[in-house]
C-alpha positions as CSV (number, residue, x, y, z in Angstrom):
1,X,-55.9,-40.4,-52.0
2,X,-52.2,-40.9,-52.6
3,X,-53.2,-41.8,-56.3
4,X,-55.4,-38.4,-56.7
5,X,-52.5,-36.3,-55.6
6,X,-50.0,-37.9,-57.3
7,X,-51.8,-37.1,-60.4
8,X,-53.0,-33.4,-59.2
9,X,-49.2,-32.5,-58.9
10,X,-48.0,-33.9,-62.4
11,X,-51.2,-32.4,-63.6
12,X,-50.0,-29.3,-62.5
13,X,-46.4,-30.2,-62.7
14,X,-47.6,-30.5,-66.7
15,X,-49.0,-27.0,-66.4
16,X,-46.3,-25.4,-65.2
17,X,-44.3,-26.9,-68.1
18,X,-46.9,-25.8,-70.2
19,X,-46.7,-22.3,-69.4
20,X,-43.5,-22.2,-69.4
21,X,-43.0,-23.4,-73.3
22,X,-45.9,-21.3,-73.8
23,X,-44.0,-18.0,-72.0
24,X,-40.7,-19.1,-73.4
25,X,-42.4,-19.3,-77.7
26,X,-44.1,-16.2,-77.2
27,X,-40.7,-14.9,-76.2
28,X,-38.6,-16.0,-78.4
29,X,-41.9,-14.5,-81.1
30,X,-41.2,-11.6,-79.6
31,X,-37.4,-11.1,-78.9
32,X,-36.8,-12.2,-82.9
33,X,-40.0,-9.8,-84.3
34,X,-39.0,-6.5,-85.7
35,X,-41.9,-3.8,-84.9
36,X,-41.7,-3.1,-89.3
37,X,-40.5,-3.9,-92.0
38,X,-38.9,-1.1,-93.4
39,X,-35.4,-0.2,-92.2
40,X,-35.4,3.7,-91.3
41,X,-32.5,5.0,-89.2
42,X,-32.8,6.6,-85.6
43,X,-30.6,8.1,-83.4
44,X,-31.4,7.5,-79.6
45,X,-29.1,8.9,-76.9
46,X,-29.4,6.8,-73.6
47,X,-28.6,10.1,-70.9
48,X,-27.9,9.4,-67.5
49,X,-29.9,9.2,-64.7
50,X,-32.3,7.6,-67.1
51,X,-34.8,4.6,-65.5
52,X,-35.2,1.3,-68.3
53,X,-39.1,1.8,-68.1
54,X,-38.1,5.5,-69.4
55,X,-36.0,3.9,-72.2
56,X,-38.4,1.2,-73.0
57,X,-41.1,3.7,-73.7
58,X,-39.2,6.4,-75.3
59,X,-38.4,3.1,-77.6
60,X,-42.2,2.0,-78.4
61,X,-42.9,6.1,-78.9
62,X,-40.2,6.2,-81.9
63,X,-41.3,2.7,-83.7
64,X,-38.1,0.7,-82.3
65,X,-39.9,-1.8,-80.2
66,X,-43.7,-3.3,-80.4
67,X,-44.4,-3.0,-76.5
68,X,-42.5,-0.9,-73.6
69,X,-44.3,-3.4,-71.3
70,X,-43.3,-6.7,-73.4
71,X,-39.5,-5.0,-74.3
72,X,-38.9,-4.5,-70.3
73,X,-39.9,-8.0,-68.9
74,X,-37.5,-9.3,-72.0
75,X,-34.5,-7.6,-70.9
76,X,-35.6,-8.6,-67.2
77,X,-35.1,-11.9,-68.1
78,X,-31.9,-11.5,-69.9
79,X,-30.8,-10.0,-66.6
80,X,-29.9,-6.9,-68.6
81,X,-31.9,-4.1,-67.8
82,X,-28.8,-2.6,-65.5
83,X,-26.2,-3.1,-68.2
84,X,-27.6,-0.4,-70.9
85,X,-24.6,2.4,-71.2
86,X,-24.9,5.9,-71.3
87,X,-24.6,7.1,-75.2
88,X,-26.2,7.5,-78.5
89,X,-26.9,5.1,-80.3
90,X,-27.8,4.9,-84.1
91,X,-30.9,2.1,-84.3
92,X,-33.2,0.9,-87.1
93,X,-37.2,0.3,-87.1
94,X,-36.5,-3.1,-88.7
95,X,-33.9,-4.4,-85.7
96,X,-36.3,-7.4,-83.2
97,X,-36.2,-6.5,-79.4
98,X,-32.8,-8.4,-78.8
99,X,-31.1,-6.6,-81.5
100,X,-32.1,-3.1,-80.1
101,X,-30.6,-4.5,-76.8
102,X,-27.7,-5.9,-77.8
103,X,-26.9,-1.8,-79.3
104,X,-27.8,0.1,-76.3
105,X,-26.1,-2.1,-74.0
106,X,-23.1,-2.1,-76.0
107,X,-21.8,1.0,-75.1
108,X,-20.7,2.0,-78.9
109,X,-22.0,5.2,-79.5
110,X,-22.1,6.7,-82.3
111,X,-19.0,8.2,-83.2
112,X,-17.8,11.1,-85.7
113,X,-14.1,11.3,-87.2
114,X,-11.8,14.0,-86.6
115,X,-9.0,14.3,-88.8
116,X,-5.9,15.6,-87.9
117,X,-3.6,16.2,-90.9
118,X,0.5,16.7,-90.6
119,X,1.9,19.7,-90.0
120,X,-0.9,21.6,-88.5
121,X,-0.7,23.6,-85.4
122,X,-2.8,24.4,-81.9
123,X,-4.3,27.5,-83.3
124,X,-5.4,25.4,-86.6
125,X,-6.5,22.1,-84.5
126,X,-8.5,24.4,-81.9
127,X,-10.6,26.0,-84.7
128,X,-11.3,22.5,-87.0
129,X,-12.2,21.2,-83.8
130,X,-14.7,24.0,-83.1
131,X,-15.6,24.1,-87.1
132,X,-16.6,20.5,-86.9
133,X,-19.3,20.5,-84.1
134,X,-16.8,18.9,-81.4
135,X,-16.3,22.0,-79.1
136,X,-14.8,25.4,-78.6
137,X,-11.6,26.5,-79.9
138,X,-10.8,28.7,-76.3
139,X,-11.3,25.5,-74.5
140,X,-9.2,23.5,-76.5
141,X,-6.3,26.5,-76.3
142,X,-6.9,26.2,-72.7
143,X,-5.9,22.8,-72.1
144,X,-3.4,22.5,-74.3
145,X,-1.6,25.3,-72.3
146,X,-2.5,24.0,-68.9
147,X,0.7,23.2,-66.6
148,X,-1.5,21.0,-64.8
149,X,-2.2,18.6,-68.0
150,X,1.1,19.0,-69.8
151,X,2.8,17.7,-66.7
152,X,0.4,14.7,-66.2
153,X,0.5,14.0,-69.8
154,X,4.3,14.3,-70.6
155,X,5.8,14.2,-67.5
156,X,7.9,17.5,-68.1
157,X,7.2,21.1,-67.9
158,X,6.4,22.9,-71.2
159,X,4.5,25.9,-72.3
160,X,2.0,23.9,-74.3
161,X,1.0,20.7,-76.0
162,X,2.4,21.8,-79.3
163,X,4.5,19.5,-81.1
164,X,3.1,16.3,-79.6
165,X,-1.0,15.9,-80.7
166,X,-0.2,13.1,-83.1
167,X,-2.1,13.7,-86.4
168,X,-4.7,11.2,-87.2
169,X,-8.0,10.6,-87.2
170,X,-9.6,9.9,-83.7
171,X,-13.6,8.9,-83.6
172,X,-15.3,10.9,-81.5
173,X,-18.4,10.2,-79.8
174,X,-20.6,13.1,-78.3
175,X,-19.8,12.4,-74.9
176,X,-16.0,12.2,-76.1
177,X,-14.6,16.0,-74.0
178,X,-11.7,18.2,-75.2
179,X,-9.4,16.7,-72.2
180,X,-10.8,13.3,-73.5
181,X,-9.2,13.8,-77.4
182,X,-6.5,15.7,-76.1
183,X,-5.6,13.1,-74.0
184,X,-5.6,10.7,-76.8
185,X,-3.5,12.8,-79.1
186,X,-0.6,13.1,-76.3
187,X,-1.0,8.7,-75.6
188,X,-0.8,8.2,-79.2
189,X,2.2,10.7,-79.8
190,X,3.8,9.1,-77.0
191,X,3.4,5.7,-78.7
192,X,4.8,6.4,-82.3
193,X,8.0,8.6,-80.6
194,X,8.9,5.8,-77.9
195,X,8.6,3.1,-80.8
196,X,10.6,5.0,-83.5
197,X,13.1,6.6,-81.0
198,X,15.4,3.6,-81.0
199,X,16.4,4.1,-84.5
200,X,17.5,7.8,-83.5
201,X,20.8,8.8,-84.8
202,X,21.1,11.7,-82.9
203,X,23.4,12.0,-79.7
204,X,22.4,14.4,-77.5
205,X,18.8,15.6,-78.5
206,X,15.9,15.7,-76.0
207,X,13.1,15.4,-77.3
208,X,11.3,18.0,-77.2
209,X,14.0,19.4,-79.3
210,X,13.9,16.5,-81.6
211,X,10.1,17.3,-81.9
212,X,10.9,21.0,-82.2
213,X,13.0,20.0,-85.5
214,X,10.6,17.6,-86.9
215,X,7.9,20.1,-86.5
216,X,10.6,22.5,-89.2
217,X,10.6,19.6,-91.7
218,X,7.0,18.9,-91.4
219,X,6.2,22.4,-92.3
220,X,9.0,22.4,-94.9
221,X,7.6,20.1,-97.4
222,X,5.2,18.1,-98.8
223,X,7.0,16.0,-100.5
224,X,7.7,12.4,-98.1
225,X,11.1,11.7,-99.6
226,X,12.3,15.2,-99.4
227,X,11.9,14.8,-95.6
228,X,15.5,13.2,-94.9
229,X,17.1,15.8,-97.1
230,X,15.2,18.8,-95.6
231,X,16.5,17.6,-92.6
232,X,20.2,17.4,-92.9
233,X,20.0,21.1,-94.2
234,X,19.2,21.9,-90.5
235,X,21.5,19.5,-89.0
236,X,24.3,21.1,-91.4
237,X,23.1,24.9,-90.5
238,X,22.9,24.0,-86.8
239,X,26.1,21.9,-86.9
240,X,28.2,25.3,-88.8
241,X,26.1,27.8,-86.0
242,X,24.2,29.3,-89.2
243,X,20.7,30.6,-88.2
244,X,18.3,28.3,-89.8
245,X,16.2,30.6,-91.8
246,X,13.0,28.7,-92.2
247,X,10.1,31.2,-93.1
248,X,7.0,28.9,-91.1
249,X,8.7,30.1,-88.0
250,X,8.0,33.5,-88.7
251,X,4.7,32.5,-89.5
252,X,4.2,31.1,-85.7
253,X,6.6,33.9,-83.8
254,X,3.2,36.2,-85.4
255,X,0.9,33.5,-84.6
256,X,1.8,34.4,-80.9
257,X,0.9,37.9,-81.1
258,X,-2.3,37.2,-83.2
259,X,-3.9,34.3,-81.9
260,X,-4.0,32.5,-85.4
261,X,-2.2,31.2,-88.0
262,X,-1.5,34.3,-91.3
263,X,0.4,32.7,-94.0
264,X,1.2,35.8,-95.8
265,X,4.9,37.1,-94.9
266,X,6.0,40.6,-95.4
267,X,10.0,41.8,-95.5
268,X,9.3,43.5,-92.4
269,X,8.2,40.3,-90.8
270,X,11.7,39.0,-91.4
271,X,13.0,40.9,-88.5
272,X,10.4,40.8,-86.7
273,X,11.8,39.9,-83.1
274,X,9.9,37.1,-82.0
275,X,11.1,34.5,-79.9
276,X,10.7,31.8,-83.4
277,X,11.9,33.8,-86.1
278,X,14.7,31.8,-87.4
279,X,15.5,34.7,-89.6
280,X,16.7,36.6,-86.4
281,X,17.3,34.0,-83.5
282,X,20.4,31.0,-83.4
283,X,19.7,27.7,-83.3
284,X,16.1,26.1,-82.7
285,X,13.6,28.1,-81.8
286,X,12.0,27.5,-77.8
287,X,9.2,24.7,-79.6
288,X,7.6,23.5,-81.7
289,X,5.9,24.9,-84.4
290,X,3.4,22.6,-85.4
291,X,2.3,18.7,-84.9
292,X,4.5,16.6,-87.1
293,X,4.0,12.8,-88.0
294,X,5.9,9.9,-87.6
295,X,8.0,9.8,-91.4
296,X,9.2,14.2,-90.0
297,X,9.8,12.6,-86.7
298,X,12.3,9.9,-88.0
299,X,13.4,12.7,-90.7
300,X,14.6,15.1,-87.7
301,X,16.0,11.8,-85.9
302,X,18.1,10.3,-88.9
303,X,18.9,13.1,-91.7
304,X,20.0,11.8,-94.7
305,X,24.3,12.4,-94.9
306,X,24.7,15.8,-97.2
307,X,26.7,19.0,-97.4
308,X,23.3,20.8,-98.6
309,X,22.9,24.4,-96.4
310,X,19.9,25.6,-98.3
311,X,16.8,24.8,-100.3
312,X,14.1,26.8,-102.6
313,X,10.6,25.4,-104.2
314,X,10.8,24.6,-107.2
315,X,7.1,25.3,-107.2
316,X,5.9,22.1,-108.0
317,X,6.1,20.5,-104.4
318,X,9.5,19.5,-104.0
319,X,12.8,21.9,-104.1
320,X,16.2,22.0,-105.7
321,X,19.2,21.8,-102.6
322,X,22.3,23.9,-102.8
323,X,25.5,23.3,-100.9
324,X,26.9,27.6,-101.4
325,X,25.4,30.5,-101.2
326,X,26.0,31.2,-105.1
327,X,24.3,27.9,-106.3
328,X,21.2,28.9,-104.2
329,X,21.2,32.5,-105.8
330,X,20.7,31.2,-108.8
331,X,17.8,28.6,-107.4
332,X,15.9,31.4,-105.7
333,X,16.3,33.7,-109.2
334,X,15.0,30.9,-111.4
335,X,12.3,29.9,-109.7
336,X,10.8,32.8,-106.8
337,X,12.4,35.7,-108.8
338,X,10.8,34.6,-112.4
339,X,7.5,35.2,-112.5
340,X,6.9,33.3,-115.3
341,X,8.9,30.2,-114.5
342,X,6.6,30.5,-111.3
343,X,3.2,30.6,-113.4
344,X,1.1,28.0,-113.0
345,X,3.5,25.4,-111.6
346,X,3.3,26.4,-107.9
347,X,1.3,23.7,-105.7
348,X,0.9,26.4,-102.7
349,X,-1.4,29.6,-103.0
350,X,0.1,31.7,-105.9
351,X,-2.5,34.0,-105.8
352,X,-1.2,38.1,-106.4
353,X,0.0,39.1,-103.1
354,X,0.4,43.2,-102.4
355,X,3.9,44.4,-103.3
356,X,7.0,43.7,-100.4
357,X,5.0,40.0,-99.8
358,X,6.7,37.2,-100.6
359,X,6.2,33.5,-101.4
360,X,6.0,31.5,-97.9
361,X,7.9,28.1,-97.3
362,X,10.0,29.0,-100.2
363,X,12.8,27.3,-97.9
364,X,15.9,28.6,-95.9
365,X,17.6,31.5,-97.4
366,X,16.0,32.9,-99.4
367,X,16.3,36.4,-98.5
368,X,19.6,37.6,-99.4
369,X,21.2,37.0,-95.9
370,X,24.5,36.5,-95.2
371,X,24.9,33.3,-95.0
């Protein structure tokens, strides 16, 4: 008797084994078989709320796995079935059950990039973002203006985020919200400024009027080594109590009353009272006028050592700096006031503009102020 049991248990001991190899081949077949051959792109989004069975057949119903049935049991034994994310996911026909796993329980969604370039401001961010699919351009105006967020994000009051939503490109997913990238923007603006800030020559400064400045140079030119140079014109102006004269702040002081960015400046803007019009106000104006990046923020910190007081395009991207008023007459005359030293040669919009326009981001001065 104790013979016949003996054997009856390995027998079934054997069985079990068996089985076991059997269960474990057929799932390995599986977990390593792709449901085709061909390689053909899908998109699944994994919402919440949404049960494994659900995702396993949705799966089988768009050619991604063999067997809903087959594809759940496997990712019960991987002990995985809780750790699928919420997200969409970009999956192929020709990927074996453990490869689709691997991607929806990676939590890497699919993700689109957003390019920020220098110099651009809220109203221009707000409608790229809206342009490019991400969201609307009234939210992101809204939160970029919201006490609430400013303070959280930069620990001080101001009247918006301009000035410090660091231009770069940030990969968005579709679950990625406007507080989400704004957010990001402020972290990594925060980063660059508090790693750069030690090589600051300026006494004095905060920062937000260090930012304020930078935004100026940004806007000034697109020329990188012109930066330092563009820079200690405003340090000199500031430093004499000469009104800075820099036309893209006339271009935001009517950005405030219009909701959006108009290039085009008229002679009557030049007075205009706004609170940025450098033409009419001393000193900085209240902000920012745009996003600047990290070469204009160490521009604005450490202007290169000149007597220069004013600049003009030279219509080919970069500008020719004068230390008098005289010497900058002549500048303005030979390149804005000839027409045909302008032809052709500019690298901004030189398209006819209505008569009393004039050329924008020419530089400081150059109206005929007193200087």
């Amino acid at each position: 008797m104790k013979k016949t049991a003996v054997v009856l248990v390995s027998a079934f001991v054997a069985l079990i084994v068996a089985v076991g190899v059997c269960v474990g081949f057929l799932g390995y077949q599986y977990a390593s078989t792709a449901p085709s051959n061909i390689a053909q792109d899908v998109v699944y989004e994994v919402v919440p709320g949404k049960a494994f069975n659900t995702i396993a057949k949705d799966l089988e119903n768009k050619g991604l796995v063999r067997n809903a049935f087959f594809f759940s049991m496997y990712a019960r034994f991987k002990n995985e079935r809780s750790k699928v994310k919420v997200g969409e996911y970009l999956l192929r026909t020709n990927m074996n059950p453990g490869e689709v796993l691997d991607v929806i329980t990676s939590g890497k969604s699919i993700a689109r990039a957003f390019t920020v370039s220098e110099g651009l401001s809220i109203y221009e961010i707000s409608e790229l973002y809206e342009k490019e699919g991400f969201g609307t351009a009234a939210e992101f105006m809204r939160l970029v203006r919201d006490p609430q967020l400013i303070q959280t994000l930069l620990g001080e009051k101001q009247e918006s985020l301009e000035g410090y939503l660091f231009p770069e490109t940030y990969m968005l997913t579709k679950f990625t919200d406007t507080k989400g990238l704004i957010t990001a923007m402020v972290k990594r603006f925060l980063y660059v400024y508090n790693e750069i800030q030690p090589q600051s020559k300026l006494k004095g400064w905060s920062r937000h009027q260090i930012v304020t400045l930078a935004s100026i140079v940004e806007k000034e030119t697109g020329a990188p080594q012109e930066r330092p140079k563009i820079s200690s014109v405003f340090h000199n102006r500031l430093q004499k109590g000469m009104k800075l004269q820099t036309d893209p702040t006339i271009i935001y002081g009517k950005a405030e009353t219009l909701g959006k960015i108009v290039i085009n400046i008229t002679r009557a803007d030049l007075s205009a009272p706004t609170r940025y019009n450098t033409y009419v106000i001393s000193g900085l104006p209240p902000g920012p006028i745009a996003n600047p990046g990290r070469e204009a923020l160490l521009a604005a910190m450490n202007p290169e050592v000149t007597g220069y007081l004013f600049f003009v395009s030279q219509n080919d991207g970069t500008h020719v700096f004068s230390e008098n008023y005289e010497a900058h007459n002549a500048a303005v005359k030979r390149f804005q006031l000839n027409a045909k030293a302008r032809e052709g040669k500019s690298w901004r919009d030189l398209k006819a503009k209505p008569a009393g326009q004039k050329e924008t981001g020419a530089g400081t001065g150059t109206k005929k102020a007193t200087p």
